[in-house]
C-alpha positions in Angstrom: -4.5 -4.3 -30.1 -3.1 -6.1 -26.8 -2.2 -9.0 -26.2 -2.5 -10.8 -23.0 -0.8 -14.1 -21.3 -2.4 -14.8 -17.5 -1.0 -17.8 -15.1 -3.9 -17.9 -12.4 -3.7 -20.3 -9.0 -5.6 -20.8 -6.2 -4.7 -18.4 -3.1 -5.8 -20.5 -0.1 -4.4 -17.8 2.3 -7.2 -15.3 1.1 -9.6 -16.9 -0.2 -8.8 -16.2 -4.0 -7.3 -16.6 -6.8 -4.0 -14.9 -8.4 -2.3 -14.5 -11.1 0.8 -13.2 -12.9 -0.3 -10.9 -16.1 1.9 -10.2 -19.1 0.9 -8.2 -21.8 2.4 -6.6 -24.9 1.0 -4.1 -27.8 2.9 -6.4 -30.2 3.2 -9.8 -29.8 3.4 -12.4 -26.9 7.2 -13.3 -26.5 7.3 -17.0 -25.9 11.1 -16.7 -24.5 9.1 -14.4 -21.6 6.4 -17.3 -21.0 9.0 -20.1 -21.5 10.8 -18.6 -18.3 8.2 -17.6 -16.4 7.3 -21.4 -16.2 10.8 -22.4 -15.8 11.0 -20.3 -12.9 7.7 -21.1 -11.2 8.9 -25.1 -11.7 12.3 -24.0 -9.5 10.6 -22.4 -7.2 7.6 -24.0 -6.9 7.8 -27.1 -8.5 4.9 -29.0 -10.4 1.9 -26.7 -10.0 -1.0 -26.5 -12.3 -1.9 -23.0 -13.6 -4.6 -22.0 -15.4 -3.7 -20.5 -18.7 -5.6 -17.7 -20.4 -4.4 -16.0 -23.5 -6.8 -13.3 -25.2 -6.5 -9.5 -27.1 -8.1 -6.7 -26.0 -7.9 -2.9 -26.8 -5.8 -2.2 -24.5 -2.5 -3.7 -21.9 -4.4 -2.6 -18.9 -5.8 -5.6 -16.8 -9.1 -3.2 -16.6 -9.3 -4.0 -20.0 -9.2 -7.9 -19.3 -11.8 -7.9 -16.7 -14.3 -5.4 -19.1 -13.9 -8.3 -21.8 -14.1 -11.7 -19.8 -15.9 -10.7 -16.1 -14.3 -14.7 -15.4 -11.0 -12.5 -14.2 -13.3 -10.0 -12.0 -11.9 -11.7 -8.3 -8.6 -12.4 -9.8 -5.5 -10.3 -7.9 -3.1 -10.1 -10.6 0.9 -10.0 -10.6 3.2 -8.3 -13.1 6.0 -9.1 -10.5 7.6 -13.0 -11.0 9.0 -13.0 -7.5 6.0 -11.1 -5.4 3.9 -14.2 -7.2 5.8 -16.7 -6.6 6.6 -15.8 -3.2 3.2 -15.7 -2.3 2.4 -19.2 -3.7 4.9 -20.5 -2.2 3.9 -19.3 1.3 0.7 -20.4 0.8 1.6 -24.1 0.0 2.9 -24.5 3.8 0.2 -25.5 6.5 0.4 -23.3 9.1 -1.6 -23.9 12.4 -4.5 -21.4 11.6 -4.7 -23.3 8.9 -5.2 -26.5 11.5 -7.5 -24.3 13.8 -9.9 -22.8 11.4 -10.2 -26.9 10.1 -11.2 -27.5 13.8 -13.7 -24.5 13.8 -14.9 -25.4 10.9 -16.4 -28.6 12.5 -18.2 -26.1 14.9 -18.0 -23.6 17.4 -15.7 -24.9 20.4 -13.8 -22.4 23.2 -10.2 -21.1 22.7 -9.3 -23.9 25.1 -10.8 -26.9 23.5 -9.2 -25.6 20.1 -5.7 -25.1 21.9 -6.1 -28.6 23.4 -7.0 -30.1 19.8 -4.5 -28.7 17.5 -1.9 -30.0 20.2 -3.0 -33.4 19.8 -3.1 -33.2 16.3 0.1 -32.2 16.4 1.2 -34.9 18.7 -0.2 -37.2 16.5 1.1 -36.1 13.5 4.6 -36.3 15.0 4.1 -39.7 16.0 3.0 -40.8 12.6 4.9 -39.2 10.4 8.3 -37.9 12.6 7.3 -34.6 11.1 6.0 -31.3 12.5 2.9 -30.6 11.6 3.3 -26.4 11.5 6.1 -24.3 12.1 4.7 -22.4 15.4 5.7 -23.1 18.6 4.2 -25.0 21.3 4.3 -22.9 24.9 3.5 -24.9 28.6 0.9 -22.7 29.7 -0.8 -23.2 33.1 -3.7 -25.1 31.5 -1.8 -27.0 29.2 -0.1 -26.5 25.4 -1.0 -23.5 23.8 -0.2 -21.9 20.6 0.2 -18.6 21.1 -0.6 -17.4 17.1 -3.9 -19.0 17.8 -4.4 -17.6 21.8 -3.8 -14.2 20.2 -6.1 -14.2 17.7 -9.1 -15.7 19.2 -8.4 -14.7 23.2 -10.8 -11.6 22.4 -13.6 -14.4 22.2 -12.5 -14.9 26.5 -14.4 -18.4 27.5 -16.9 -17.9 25.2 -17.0 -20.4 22.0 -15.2 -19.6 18.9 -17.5 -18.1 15.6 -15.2 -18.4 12.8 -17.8 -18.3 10.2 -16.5 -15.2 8.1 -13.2 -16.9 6.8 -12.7 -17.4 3.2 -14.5 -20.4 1.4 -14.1 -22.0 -2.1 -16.8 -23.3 -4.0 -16.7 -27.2 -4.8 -19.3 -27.3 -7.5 -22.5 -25.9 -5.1 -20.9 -26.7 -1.9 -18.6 -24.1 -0.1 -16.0 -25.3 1.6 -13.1 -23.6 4.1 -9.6 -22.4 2.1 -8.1 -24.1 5.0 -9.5 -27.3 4.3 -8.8 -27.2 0.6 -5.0 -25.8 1.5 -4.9 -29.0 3.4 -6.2 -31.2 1.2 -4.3 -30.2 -1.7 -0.8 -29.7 0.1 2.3 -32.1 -0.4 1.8 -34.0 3.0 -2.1 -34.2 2.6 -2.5 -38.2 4.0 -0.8 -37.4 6.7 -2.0 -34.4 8.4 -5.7 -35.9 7.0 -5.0 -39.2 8.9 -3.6 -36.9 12.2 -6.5 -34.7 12.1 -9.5 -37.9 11.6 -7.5 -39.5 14.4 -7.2 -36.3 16.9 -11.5 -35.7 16.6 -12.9 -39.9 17.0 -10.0 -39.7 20.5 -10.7 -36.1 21.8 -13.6 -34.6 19.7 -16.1 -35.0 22.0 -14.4 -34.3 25.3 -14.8 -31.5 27.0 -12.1 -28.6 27.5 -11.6 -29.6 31.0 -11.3 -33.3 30.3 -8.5 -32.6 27.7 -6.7 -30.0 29.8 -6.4 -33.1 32.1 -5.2 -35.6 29.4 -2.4 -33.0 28.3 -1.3 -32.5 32.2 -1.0 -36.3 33.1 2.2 -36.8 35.0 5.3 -37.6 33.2 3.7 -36.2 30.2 5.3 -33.3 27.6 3.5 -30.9 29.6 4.5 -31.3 33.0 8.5 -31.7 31.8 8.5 -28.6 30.3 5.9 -26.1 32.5 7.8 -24.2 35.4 5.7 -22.5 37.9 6.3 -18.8 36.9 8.0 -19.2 33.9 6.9 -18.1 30.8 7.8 -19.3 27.0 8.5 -23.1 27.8 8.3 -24.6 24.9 7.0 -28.4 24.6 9.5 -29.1 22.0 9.0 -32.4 19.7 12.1 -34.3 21.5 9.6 -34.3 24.3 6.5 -35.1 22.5 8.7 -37.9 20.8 9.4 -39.2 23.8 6.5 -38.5 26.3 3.3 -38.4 24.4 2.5 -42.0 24.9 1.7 -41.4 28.2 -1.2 -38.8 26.7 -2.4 -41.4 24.5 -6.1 -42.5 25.8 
């Protein structure tokens, strides 16, 4: 007989869940669980698992799915670190995160989503003093662009976005976007929730053009860091700090 101990968490990142499996032909040793949390509460700190503890006939995971088909999507772990590693990466918006949130509104141009997740981030920055993602913000000829996001969605040209393929999470009968519920669950939730609401009742319903105007008003972030033929200006936050009011509508 086996015996089995599974920690399984949310993976917003993929659109799944994961787990870290330990198993033993003798007995479950509860100094092994006892760090295993301990760890996951210095790296991680408080985060929820869900706990599953069952026997089999075997210590192969194949063995767990066969018994309990609840563990068939699970992507298990024997590795601590590979586990907690990817958790951790996973708890830290990034801004595809912010532009698949924006897409999942509806379908809008490259242009109109680079223009949107700027002014999120502007906003966020003036509520909080935070940055909202790690990525930076470039001066590009038509305004602030992101170049994570240009790059993966330029193949769309001027043509709106379809972003209808990323990974959702079922909320009882209601699927919603791992981006959303990344966001929703993450440390600075209010915040970045109160930056985005804010970002789509001012600009939502402008068009690209309108808000390529807003972001190039003179004496703005924009136009103090684009140079004429001069790529990888960044808009850094000093100058959204100290410009962005004149953006403000």
């Amino acid at each position: 007989m086996a015996y089995h101990f599974i920690a399984i968490s949310s993976y917003y990142e993929g659109g799944t869940r994961i787990g870290w499996h330990y198993a033993s032909n003798d007995h479950l040793d509860k100094e092994i669980i006892k760090q295993f949390l301990d760890e996951s509460e210095s790296h991680l700190g408080q985060i929820e698992f869900g706990i599953h503890r069952l026997t089999t006939d075997s210590c192969d995971w194949k063995s767990v799915v066969k018994k309990d088909s609840f563990f068939k999507d699970v992507i298990v772990h024997e590795d601590k670190e590979a586990f907690f590693s990817l958790l951790k990466n996973d708890r830290d918006v990034n801004v595809v995160d912010i532009a698949k949130f924006f897409l999942s509104i509806g379908s809008i141009t490259n242009l109109k989503l680079q223009k949107l997740i700027y002014f999120a981030y502007a906003t966020y920055l003036d509520i909080t003093g935070e940055s909202l993602f790690p990525e930076k913000i470039i001066a590009y000829k038509y305004g602030p662009v992101i170049e994570e996001v240009y790059q993966l969605y330029k193949g769309y040209g001027k043509e709106a976005i379809e972003d209808e393929d990323g990974p959702r999470f079922q909320l009882k009968d209601v699927p919603i976007p791992a981006s959303l519920a990344k966001i929703a669950l993450s440390s600075s939730a209010e915040g970045i929730i109160r930056a985005l609401q804010i970002t789509i009742e001012k600009y939502g319903k402008k068009s690209a053009s309108e808000l390529v105007d807003i972001s190039h008003v003179e004496g703005g972030p924009w136009d103090h860091a684009y140079k004429t033929g001069v790529y990888n200006c960044e808009i850094t936050d000093e100058l959204i700090k100290k410009y962005h009011f004149k953006e403000v509508l």
